[in-house]
C-alpha positions as CSV (number, residue, x, y, z in Angstrom):
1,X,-93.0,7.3,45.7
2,X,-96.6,7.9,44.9
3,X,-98.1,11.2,47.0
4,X,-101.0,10.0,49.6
5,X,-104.2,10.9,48.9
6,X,-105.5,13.2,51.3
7,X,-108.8,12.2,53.6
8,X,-111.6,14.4,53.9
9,X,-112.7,14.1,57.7
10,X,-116.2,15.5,58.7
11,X,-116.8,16.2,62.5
12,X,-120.0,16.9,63.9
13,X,-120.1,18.7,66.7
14,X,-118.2,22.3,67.4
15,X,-117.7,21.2,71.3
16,X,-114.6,21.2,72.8
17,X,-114.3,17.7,72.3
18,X,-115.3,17.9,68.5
19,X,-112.9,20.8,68.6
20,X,-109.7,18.7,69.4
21,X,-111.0,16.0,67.3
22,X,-110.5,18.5,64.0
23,X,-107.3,19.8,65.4
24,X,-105.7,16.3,65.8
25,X,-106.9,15.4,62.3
26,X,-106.0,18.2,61.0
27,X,-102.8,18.7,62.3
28,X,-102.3,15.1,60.3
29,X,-102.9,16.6,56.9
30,X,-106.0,16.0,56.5
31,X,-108.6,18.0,54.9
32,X,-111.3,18.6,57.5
33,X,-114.9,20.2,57.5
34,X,-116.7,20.7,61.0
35,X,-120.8,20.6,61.1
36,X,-122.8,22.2,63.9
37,X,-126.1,22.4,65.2
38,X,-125.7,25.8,66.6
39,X,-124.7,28.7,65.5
40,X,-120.9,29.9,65.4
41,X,-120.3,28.9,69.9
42,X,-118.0,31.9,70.3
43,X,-120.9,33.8,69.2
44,X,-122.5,35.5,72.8
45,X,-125.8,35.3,71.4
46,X,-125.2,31.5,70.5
47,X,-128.1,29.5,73.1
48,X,-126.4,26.4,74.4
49,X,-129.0,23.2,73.9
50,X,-130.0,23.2,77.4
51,X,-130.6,26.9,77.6
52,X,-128.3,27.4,80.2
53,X,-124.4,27.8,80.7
54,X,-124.5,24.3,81.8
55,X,-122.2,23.5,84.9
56,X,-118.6,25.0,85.2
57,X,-116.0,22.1,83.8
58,X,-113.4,21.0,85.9
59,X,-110.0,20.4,83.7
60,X,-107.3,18.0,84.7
61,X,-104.2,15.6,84.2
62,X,-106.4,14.0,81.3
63,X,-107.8,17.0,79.0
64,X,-104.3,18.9,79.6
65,X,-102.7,15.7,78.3
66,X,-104.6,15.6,75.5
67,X,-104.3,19.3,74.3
68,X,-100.9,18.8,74.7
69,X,-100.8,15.8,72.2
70,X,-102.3,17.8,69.4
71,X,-99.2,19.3,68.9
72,X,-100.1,23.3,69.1
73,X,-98.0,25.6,70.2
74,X,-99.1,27.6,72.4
75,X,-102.7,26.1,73.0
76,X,-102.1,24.8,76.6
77,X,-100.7,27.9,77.7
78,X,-103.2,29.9,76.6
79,X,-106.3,27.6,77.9
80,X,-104.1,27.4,81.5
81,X,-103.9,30.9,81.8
82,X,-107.7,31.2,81.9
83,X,-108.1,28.6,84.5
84,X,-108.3,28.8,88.6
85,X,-106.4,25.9,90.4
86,X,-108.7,23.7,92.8
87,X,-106.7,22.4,95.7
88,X,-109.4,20.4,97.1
89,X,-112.9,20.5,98.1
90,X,-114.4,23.0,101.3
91,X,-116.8,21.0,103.0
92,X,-119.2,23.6,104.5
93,X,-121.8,23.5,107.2
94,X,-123.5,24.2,110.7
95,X,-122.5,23.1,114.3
96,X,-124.9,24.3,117.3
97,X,-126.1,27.4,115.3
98,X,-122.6,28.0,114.2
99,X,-121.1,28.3,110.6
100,X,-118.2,26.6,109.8
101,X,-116.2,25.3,107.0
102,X,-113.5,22.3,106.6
103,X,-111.1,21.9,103.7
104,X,-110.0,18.6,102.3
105,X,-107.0,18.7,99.6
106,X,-107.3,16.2,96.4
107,X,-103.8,15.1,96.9
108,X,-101.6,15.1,99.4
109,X,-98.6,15.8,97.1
110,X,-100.2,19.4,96.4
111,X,-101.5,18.6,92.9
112,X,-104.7,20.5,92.0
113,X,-107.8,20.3,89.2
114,X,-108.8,23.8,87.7
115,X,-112.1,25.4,87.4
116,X,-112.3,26.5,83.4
117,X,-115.2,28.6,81.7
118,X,-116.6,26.1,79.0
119,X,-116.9,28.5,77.0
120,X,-113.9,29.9,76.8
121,X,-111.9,27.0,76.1
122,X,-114.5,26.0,73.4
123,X,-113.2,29.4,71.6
124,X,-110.0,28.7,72.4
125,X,-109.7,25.6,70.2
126,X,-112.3,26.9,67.7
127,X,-109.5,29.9,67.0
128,X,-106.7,27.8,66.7
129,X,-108.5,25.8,63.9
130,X,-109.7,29.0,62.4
131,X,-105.8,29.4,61.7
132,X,-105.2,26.0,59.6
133,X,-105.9,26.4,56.0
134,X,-107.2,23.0,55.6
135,X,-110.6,23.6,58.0
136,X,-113.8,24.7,57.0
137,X,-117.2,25.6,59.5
138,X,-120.3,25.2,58.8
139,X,-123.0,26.5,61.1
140,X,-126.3,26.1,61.3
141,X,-126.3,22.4,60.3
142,X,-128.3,19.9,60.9
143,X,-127.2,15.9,60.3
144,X,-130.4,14.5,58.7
145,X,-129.0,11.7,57.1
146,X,-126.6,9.5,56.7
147,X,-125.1,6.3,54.8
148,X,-122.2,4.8,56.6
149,X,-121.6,2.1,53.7
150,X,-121.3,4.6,50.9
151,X,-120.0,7.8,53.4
152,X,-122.5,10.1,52.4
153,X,-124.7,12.1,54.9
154,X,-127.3,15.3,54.4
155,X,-127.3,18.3,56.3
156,X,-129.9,20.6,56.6
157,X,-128.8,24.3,56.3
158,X,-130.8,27.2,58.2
159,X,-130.7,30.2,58.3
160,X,-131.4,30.4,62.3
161,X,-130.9,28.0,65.0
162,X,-133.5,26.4,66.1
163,X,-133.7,25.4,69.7
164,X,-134.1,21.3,69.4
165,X,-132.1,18.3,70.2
166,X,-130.2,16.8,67.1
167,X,-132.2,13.9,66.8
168,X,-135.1,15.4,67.9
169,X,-138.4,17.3,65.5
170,X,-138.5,21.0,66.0
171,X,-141.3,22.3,67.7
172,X,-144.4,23.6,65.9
173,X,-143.8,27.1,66.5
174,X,-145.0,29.0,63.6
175,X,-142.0,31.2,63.8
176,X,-139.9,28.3,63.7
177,X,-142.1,26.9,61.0
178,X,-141.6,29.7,59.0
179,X,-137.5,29.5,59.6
180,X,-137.6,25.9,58.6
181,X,-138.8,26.9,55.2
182,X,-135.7,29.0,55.0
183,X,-133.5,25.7,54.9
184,X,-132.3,23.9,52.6
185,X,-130.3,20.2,52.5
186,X,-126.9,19.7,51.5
187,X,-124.8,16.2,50.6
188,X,-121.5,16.1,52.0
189,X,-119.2,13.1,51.1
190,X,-116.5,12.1,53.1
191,X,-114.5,9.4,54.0
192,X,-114.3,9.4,58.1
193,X,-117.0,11.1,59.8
194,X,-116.2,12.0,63.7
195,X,-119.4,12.2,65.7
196,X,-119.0,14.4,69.1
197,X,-122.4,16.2,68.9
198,X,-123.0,15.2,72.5
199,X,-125.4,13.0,74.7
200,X,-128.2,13.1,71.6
201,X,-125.9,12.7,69.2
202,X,-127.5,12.4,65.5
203,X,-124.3,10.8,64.5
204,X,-125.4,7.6,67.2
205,X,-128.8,7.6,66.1
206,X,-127.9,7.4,62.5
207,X,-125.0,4.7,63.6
208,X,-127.8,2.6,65.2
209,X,-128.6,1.7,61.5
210,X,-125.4,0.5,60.2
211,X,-124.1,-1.4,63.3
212,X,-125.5,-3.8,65.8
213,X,-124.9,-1.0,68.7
214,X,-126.3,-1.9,72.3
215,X,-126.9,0.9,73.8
216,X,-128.3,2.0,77.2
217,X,-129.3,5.0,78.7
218,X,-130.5,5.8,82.7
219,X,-131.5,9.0,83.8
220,X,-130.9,9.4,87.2
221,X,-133.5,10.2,90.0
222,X,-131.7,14.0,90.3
223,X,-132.2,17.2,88.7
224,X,-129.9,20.1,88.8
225,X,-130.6,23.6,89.1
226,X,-128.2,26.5,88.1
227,X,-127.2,29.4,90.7
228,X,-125.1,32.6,90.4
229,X,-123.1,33.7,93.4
230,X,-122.1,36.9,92.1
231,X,-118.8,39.1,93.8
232,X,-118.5,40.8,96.6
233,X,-119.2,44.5,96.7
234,X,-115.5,45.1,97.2
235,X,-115.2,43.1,93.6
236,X,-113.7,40.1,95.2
237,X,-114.9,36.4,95.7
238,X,-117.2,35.7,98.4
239,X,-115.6,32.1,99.5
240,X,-111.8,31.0,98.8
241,X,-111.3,31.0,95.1
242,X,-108.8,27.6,95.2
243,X,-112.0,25.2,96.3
244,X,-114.8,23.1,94.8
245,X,-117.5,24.2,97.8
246,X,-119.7,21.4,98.9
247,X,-123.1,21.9,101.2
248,X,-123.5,18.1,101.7
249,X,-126.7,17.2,102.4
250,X,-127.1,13.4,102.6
251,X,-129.7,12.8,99.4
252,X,-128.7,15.7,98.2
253,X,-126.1,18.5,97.4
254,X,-125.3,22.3,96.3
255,X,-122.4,23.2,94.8
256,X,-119.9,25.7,94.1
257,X,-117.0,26.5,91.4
258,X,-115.3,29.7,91.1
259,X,-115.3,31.7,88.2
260,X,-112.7,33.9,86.5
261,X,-115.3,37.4,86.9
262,X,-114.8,36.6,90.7
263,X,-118.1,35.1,90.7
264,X,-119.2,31.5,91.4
265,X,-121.5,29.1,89.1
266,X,-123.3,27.3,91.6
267,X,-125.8,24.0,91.0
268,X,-128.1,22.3,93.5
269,X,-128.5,18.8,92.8
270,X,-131.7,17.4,94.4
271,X,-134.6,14.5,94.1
272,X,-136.9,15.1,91.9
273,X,-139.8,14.5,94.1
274,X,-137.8,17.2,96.4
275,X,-137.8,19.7,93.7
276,X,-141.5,19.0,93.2
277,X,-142.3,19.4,96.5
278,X,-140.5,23.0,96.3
279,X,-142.3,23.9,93.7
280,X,-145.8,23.2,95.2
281,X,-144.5,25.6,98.4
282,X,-142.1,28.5,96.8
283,X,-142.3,29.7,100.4
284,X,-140.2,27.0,101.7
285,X,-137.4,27.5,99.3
286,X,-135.4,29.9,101.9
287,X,-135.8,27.7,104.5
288,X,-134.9,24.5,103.2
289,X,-131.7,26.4,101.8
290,X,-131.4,28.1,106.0
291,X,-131.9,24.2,107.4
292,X,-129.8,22.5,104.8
293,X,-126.7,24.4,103.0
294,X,-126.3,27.1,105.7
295,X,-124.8,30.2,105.1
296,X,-126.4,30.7,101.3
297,X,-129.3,32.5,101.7
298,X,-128.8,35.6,102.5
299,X,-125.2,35.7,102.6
300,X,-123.8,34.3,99.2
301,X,-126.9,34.8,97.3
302,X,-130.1,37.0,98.6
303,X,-133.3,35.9,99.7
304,X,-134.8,37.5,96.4
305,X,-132.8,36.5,94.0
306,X,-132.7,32.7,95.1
307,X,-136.1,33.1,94.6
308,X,-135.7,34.6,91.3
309,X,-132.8,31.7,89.9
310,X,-134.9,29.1,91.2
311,X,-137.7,30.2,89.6
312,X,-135.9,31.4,86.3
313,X,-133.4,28.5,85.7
314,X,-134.5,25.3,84.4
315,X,-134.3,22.3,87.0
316,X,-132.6,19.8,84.5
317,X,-132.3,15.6,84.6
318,X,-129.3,14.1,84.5
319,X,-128.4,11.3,81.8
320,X,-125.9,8.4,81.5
321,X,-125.3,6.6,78.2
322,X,-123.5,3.4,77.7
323,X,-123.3,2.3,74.1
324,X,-121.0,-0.2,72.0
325,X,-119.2,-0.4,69.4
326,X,-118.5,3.1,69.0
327,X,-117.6,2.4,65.1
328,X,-118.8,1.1,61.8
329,X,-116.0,-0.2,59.8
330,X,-113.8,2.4,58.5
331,X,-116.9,5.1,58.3
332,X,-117.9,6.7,61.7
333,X,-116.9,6.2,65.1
334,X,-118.5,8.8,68.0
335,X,-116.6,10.5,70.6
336,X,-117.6,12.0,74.5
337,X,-121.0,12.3,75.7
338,X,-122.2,10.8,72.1
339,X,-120.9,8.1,73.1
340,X,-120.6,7.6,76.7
341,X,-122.3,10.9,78.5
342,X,-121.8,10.6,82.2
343,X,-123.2,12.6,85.0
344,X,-121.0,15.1,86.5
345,X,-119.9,14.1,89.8
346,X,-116.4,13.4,89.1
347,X,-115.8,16.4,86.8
348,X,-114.9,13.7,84.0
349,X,-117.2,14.1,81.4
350,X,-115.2,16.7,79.4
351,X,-111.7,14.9,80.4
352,X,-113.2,11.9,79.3
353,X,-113.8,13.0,75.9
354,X,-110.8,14.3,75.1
355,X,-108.7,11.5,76.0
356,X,-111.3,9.7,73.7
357,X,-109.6,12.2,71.2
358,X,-106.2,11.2,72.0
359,X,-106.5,7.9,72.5
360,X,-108.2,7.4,69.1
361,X,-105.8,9.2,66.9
362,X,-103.0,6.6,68.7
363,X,-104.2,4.3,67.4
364,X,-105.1,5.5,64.0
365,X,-101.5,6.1,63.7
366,X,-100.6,3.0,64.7
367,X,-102.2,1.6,61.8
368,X,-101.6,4.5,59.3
369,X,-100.7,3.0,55.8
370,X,-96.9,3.4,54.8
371,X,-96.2,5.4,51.3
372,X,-96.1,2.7,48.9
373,X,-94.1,2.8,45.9
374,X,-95.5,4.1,42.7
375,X,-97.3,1.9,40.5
376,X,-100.5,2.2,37.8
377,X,-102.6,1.4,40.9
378,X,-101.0,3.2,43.5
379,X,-103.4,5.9,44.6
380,X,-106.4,2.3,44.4
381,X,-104.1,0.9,47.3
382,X,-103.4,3.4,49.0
383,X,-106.9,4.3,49.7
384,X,-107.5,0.6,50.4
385,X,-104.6,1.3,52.5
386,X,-106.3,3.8,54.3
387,X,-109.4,1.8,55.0
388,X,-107.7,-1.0,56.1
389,X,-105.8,0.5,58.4
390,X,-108.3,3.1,60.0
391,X,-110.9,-0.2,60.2
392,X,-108.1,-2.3,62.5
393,X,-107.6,1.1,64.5
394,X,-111.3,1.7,65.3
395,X,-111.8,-1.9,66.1
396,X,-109.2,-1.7,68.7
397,X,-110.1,1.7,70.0
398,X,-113.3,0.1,70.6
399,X,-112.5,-3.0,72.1
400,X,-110.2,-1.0,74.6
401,X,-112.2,2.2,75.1
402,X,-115.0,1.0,75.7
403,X,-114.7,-0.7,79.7
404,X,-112.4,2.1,80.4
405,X,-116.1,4.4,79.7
406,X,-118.1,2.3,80.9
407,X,-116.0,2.3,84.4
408,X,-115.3,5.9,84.9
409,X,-119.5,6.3,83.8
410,X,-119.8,4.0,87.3
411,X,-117.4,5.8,89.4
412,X,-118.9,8.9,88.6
413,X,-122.5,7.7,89.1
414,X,-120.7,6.4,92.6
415,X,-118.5,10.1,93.4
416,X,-122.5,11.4,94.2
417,X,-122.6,9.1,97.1
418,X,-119.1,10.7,98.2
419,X,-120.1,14.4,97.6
420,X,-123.5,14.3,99.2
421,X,-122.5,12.1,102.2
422,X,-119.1,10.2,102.9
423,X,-117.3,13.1,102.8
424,X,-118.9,14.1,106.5
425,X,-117.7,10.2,107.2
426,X,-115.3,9.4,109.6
427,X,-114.8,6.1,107.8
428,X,-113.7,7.9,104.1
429,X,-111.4,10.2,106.1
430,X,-109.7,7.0,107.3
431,X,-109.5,5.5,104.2
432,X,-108.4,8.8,102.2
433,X,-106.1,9.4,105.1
434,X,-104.3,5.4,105.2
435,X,-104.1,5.7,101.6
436,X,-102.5,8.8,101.4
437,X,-100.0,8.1,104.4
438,X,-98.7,4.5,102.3
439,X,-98.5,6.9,99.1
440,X,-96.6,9.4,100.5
441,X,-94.2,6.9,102.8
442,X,-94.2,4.1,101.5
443,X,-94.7,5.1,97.3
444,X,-93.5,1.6,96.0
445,X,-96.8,-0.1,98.0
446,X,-98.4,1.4,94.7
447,X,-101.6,2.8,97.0
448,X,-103.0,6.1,95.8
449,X,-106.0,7.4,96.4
450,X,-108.8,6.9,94.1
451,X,-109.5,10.6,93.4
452,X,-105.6,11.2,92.4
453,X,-105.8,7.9,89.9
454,X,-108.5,9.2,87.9
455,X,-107.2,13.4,88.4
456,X,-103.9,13.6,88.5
457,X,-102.9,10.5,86.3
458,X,-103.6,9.1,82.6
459,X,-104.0,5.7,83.8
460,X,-106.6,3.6,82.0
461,X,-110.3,4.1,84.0
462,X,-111.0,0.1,83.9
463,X,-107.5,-0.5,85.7
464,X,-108.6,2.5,87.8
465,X,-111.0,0.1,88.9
466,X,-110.0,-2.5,89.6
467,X,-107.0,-1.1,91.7
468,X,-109.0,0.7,93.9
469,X,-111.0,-2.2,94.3
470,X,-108.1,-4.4,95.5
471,X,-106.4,-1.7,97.8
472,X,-109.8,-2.0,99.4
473,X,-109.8,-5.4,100.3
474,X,-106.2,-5.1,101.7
475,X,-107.0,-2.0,103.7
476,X,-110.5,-3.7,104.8
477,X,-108.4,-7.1,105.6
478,X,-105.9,-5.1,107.6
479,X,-108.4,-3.4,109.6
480,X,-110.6,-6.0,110.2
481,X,-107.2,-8.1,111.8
482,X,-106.3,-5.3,113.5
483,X,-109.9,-4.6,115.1
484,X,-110.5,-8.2,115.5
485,X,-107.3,-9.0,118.5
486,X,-109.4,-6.9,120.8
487,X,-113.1,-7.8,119.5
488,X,-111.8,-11.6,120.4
489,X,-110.9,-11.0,124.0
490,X,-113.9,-8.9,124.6
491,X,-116.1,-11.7,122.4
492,X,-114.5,-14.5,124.8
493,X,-115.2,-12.1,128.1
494,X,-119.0,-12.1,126.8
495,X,-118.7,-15.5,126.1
496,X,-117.4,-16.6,129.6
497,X,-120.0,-14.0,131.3
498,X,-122.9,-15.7,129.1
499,X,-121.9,-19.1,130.6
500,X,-122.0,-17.6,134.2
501,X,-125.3,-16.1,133.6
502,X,-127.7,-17.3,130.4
503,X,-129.7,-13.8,130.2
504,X,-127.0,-11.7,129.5
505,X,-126.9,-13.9,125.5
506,X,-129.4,-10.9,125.0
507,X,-126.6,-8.2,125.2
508,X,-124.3,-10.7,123.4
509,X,-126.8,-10.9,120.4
510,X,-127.0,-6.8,120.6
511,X,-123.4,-6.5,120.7
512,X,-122.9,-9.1,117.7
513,X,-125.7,-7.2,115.5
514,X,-124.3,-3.6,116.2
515,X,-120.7,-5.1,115.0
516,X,-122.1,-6.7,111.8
517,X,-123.2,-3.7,111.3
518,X,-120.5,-1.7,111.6
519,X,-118.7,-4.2,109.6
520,X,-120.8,-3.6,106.5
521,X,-120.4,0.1,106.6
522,X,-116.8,-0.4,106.9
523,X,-117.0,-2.4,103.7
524,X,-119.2,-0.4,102.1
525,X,-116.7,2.7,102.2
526,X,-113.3,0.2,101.7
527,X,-114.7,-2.1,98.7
């Protein structure tokens, strides 16, 4: 038996999805360098791209799953341990002048999403690849260039970290000017690069030139602005720990997520024409906060200093990428927000991505050559081997990957409707509670809620879908039979009425009009 060559795998991006991509290939034998913009990202002083700690990441079934797959010990534990269980969301608000607050679990069988510090699970996996002889970082590094047919890209090395996009020129700064002199390029060969260097990923925009890649990208009409809640003076958290805190606000939303420091990050998500109008009339900041997420101002976060984080924090756009294929031949294939970035309303970006991890090493060892017998030729075939066999596995990860993104993108563009409003609705309590109630009595019906399919399970996001979609025709069919016995009789009482006395059709054609409408709420929320 001849000894398998080893692969050299390049991954670009340090992220926690990047992260798990090196540890999985890794883990495999492989010999494994990992490129990053930034500097080292367990580095304090390390600015993250949008210049801000970016929105606290919400870790379930799907991430766990995935750490668990890469097969070190340990690593789960540890990331758990640093994490604070969710139990549902605390829908808060204002009745008559008064302050009140109304929690609604995620699953009625107790199961829970935690709240996780990015940054400290980003370390976490960055240590436990420190520890495998076979990884090398590199910092500082730029992907300039790159030729998927010959597996060759350039990297420009600096010696500080300039604050740009990937794809995107550095500013004409003549400080930064001056540090860009200080670089110089390096050529790295490889033979599979892994690009998960997020939602302006170089590694897509140098893709775009290999393969015929469709790609689309929407930013939403909503920008987000970051807030600190900071702990009580007794050193304790100002709202129950074990909830994801939602002001609702119809069109628009703030948010909160507990922190291990006893602090809460906190993001309002609003119009932009709203934020525009804010800034034109800083005075008006309190009030709208007083009129719509009561209880803020002044008692979770001061007057001042809500002045001070609106002011201070950038008010950032939202983005949502769909692109396919995610490969090119055996070469490249991109990962996470590179290759599908989502906005945040379901807490699935990051989940997302690393089930993107774990689904793509399945299927790369599915087709992972056998050792072949030794021969004059051997190591020639068995890097044909090799390419074969990681070009079948990308092409089926992308055939099958990509409606499974491109669905949970849509449900999470969808979940904003859900925060911001239908969670005040008595028509989604009904639904949420009829689903749960067949779930929990009646199991083999197969109804769950959508929220528990896509959190709590690793069930593929396009069967997700459609699922949900099909429970909501039943459940609309069963309460539109229901509600129709008694809309009949009262129709035909109407009816007989109208035949008695012609003037009163006018109150028949009101009647009919409020019930159609009605009726297409009800479908709205159930389809």
């Amino acid at each position: 038996m001849g000894e398998m060559k080893k692969q050299k795998i390049v991954v670009v991006g340090a992220g926690p999805v990047g992260a798990l991509a090196a540890l999985y290939a890794a883990g495999r034998g492989d010999d494994v360098e990992v490129y990053e913009l930034r500097g080292d990202l367990r580095d304090p002083s390390t600015v993250p791209l949008n210049f801000t700690k970016s929105i606290n990441l919400a870790l379930s079934e799907r991430g766990i799953n995935s750490m668990k797959n890469a097969n070190c010990p340990g690593l789960v534990e540890a990331v758990l341990e640093e994490t604070i269980p969710m139990f549902g969301r605390m829908i808060h608000g204002a009745k008559q002048g008064e302050l009140f607050e109304e929690s609604q679990s995620y699953d009625v069988h107790g199961r829970y999403i935690r709240a996780v510090d990015r940054a400290g699970l980003n370390k976490r996996l960055l240590d436990e690849l420190e520890k495998m002889p076979n990884v090398k970082f590199f910092f500082d590094h730029k992907l300039v260039g790159a030729d998927f047919r010959k597996n060759r890209a350039w990297f420009e090395r600096r010696s500080k970290t300039l604050d740009d996009h990937a794809q995107n020129p550095t500013k004409s700064d003549p400080v930064e000017a001056k540090a860009s002199k200080s670089s110089s390029e390096v050529e790295v060969a490889f033979d599979f690069m892994i690009g998960a260097d997020g939602a302006h990923s170089a590694v897509r925009y140098h893709l775009m030139k290999f393969a015929r890649l469709n790609y689309q990208q929407e930013y939403i009409d909503t920008l987000w602005c970051e807030f600190h809640i900071s702990p009580s003076p007794t050193n304790d958290f100002k709202l129950s720990p074990n909830h994801l805190h939602i002001w609702p606000g119809g069109e628009f939303m703030f948010i909160a997520i507990p922190s291990l420091d006893k602090s809460f990050t906190s993001t309002l998500f609003l119009p932009a024409s709203r934020f525009a109008e804010l800034d034109a009339q800083p005075e008006r900041l309190v009030g709208f906060f007083n009129e719509n997420f009561p209880g803020v101002a002044g008692d979770l976060i001061s007057e001042s200093d809500l002045r001070k984080q609106y002011d201070e924090n950038p008010h950032l756009p939202l983005i949502s990428i769909k692109c396919s294929p995610y490969h090119y031949k055996s070469s490249v294939v991109i990962l996470g927000d590179a290759a599908h970035a989502m906005v945040p309303f379901y807490g699935q970006g990051m989940n997302a991505g690393l089930e993107d991890v774990r689904t793509l090493f399945e299927f790369l060892d599915r087709h992972r050559p056998k050792i072949l017998q030794a021969d004059p030729d051997a190591l020639a075939v068995e890097v044909d081997a090799h390419t074969e066999g990681r070009m079948l596995a990308l092409e089926e990860y992308t055939r099958l990957r990509t409606p499974d993104a491109a669905a949970i993108n849509d449900l999470a563009l969808r979940n904003y409707q859900e925060m911001r409003s239908d969670v005040t609705s008595p028509i989604y309590r009904l639904r949420k509670w009829v689903e749960e109630a067949l779930n929990n009595y009646f199991p083999k019906s197969g109804f769950a809620t959508q929220y528990s399919r896509v959190s709590f399970g690793n069930e593929r996001y396009s069967i997700v879908e459609k699922e949900v979609q099909r429970q909501g025709k039943w459940l609309l069919s069963g309460i539109v039979g229901v509600g129709l016995v008694p809309f009949v009789a009262w129709g035909g009482w109407w009816l007989w009425r109208w035949n008695r006395a012609s003037h009163t059709g006018r109150g028949l054609t009101k009647w009919a009009a409020i019930l159609g409408s009605k009726t297409e709420q009800i479908g709205r929320k159930f389809t």
